[in-house]
Structures are given as C-alpha cells and as structure tokens.
Backbone as a ProteinNet text record, in pm:
[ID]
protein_1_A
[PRIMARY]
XXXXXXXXXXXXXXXXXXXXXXXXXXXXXXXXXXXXXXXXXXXXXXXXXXXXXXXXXXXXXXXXXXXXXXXXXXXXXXXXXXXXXXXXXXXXXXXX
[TERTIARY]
-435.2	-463.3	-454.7	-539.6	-582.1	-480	-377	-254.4	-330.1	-422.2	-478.4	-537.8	-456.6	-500.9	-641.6	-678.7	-803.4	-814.4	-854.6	-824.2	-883.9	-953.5	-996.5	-888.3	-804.4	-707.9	-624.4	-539.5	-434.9	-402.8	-293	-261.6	-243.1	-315.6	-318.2	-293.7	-103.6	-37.8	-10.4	38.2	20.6	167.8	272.6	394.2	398.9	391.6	427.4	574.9	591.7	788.7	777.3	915.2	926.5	1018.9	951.4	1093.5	1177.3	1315.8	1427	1501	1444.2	1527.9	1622.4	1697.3	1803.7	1650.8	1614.7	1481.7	1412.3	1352.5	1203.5	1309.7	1423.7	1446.1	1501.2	1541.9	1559.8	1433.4	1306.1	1197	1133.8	1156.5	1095.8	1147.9	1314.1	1346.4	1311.4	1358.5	1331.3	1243	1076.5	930.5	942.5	959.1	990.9	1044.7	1155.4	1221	1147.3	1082.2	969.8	865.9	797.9	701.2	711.4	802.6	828.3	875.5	959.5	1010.7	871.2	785.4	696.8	597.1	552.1	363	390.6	514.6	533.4	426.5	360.5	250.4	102.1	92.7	-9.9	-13.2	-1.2	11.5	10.9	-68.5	-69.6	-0.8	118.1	177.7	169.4	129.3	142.2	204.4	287.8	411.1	357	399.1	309.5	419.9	463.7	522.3	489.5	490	386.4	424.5	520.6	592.8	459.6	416	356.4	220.8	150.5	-11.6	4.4	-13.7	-11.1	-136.8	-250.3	-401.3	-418.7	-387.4	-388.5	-316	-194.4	-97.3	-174.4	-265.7	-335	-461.3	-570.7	-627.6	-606.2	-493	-478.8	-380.3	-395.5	-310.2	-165.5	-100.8	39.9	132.7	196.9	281.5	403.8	429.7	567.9	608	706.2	678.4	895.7	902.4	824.3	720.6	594.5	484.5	397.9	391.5	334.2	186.3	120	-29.7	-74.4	-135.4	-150.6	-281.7	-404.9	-574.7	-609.2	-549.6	-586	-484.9	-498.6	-633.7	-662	-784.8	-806	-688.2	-690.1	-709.8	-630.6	-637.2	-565.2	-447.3	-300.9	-189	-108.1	-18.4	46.1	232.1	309.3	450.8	482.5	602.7	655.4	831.7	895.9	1054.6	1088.8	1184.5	1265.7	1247.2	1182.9	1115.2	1236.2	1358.4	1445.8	1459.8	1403.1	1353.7	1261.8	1276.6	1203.7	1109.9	1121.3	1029.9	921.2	974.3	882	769.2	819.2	762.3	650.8	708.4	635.8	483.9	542.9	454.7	355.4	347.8	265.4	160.6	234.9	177.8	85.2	86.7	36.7	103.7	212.3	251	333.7	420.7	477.2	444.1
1148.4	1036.2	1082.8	1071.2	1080.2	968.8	1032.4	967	957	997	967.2	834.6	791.2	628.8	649.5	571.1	524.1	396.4	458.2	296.8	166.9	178	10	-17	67.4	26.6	-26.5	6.9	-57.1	-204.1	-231.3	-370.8	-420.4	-520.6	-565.6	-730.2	-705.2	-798.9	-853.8	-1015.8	-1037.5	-1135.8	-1082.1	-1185.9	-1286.3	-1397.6	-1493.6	-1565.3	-1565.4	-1586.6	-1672.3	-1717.7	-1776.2	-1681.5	-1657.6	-1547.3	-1489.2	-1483.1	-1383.7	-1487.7	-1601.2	-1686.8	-1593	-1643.2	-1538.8	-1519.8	-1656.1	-1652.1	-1550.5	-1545.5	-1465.5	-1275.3	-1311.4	-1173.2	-1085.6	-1167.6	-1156.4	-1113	-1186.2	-1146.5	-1088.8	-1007.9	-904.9	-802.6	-785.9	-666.9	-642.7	-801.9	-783	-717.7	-779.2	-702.9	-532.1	-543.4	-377.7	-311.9	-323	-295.8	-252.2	-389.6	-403	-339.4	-321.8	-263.4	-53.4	-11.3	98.6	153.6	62.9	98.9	101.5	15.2	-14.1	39.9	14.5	92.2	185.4	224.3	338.7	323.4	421.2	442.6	354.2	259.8	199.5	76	20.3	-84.2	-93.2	-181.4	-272.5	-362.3	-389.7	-520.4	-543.6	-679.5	-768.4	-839.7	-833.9	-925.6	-1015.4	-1159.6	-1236.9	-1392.6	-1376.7	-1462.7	-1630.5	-1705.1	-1776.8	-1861	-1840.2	-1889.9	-1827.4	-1718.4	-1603.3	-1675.9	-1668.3	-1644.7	-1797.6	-1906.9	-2032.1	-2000.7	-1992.5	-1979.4	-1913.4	-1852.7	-1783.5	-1832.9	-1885.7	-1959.6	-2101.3	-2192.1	-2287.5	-2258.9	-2103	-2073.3	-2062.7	-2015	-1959.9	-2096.8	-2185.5	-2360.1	-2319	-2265.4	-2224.7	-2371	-2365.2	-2519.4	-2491.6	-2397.2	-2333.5	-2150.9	-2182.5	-2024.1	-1966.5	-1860.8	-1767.7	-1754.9	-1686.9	-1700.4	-1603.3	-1500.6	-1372.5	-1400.1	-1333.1	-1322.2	-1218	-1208.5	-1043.2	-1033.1	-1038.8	-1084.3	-1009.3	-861.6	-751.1	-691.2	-598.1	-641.6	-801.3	-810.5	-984.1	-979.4	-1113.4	-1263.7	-1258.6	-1309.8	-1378.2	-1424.9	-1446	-1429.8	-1475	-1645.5	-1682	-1716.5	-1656.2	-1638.2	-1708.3	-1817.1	-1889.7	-1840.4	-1793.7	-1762.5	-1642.5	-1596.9	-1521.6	-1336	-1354	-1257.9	-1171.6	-1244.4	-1178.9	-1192.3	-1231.2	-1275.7	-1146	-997.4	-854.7	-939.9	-982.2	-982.5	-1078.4	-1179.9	-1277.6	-1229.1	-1171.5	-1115.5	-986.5	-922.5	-806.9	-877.5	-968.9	-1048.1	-1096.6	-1162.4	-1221.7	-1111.7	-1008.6	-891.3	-840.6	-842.2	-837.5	-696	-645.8	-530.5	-557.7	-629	-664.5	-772.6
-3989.2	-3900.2	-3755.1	-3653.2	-3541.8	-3426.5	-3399.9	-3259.7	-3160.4	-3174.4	-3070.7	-3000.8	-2847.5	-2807.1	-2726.4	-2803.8	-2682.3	-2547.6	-2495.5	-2375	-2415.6	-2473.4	-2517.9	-2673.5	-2704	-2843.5	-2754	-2632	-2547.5	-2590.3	-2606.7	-2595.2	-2384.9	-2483.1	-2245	-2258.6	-2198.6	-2191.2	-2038	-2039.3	-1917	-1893.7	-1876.3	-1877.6	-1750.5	-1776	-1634.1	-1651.7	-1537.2	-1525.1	-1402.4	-1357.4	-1269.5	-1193.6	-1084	-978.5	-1093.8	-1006.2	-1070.8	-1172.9	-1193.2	-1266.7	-1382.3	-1453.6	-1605.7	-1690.4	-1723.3	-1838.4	-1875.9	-1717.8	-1660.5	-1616.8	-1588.1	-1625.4	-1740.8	-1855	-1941.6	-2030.5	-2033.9	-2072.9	-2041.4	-1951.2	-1862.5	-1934.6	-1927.1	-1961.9	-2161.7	-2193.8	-2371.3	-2376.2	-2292.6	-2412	-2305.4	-2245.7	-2153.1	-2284.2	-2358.2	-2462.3	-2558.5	-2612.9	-2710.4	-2693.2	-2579.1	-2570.7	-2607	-2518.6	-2536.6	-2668.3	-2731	-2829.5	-2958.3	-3013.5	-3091.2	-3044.9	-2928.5	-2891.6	-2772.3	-2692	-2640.6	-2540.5	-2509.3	-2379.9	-2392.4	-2500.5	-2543.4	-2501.3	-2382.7	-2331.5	-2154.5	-2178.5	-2003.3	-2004.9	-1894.5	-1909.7	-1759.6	-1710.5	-1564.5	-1562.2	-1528.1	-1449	-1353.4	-1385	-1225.8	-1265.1	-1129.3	-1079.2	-1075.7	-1088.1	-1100.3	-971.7	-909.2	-763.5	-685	-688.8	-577.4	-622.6	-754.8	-775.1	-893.2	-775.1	-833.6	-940.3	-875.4	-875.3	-1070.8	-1065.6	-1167	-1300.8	-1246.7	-1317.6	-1367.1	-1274.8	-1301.2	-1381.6	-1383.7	-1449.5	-1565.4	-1603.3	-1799.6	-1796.9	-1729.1	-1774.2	-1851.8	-1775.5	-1804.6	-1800.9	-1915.5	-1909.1	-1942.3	-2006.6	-2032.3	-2002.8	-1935.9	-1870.4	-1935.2	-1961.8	-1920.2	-2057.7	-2086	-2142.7	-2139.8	-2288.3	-2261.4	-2315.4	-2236.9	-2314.8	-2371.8	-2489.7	-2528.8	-2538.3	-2441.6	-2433.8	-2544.9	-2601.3	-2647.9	-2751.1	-2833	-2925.2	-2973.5	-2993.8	-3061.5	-3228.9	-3199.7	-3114.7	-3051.8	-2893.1	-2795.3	-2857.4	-2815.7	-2870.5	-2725.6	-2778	-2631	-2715.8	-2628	-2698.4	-2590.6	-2604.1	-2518.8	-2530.7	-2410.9	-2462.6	-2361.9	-2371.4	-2323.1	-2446.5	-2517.3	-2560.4	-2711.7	-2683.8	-2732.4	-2884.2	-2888.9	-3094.6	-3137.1	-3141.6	-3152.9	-3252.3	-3393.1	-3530.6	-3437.9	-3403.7	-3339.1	-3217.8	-3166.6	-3074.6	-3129.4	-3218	-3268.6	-3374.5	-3433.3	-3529.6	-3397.2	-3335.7	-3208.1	-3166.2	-3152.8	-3088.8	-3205.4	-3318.6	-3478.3	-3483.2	-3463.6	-3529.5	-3645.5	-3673.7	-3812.6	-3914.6
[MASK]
++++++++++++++++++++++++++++++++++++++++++++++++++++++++++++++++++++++++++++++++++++++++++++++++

C-alpha cells in the first residue's frame, strides 16, 4: 500500500470558537490532539474566531459554536462540542 498523501486526500477542517473562552480552548487543543495523533501531517485545520470574522461565521449559519467542519473528504461533517469525546470525534471525521 502506497503512504503516500496526496493533496486533494487532506482532510480540510475548519474549527470556529469563540475567543479564548475554556470551550473554544479546550477544542482547539482536543482535535490538535486528534488530529496529529490519527491523520498526523494529513490535514488543514482553520481556526476562526467568530468574535474577529462575523462574516463568515454568518455564511456557514453557525448556531452553536465551538463547531468543527470537516468540508473534506465528502460528506461534509459538522461536530458541535469541545472535541473531547476522541471516538466521537474520530467517527465524524469517518476514521472509526
């Protein structure tokens, strides 16, 4: 089997938080965790404030934050939480 990543296999995630709230830093650091630990260098993740980039926050109609998006690979995939549930989070992501 071929380890080898391609740039369109990337998972391309998009976490929105509120500032430094506990929540939004808590879920920051969980999928940071998650991410490295399960897909390692195979991932985009954006951090966005939703204090800073209302605009954006009103585009993808964010109603519960903090709130990861995973656009990539399909299907679109929206996790609501503090990220700290690994199975839950990994299942979302479709790795388990």
């Amino acid at each position: 089997m071929d380890d080898t990543i391609q740039e369109d296999e990337r998972y391309v995630l998009r976490l929105f938080v509120t500032g430094a709230s506990v929540n939004s830093v808590r879920a920051i650091s969980n999928l940071k965790h998650i991410c490295e630990t399960y897909v390692h260098d195979n991932y985009s993740l954006e951090i966005i404030d939703v204090y800073q980039e209302k605009t954006i926050a009103e585009k993808e109609q964010i109603i519960a934050l903090p709130l990861l998006i995973k656009s990539f690979p399909l299907p679109e995939r929206r996790l609501i939480g503090d990220m700290s549930d690994t199975n839950r989070v990994l299942k979302g992501l479709g790795i388990s």
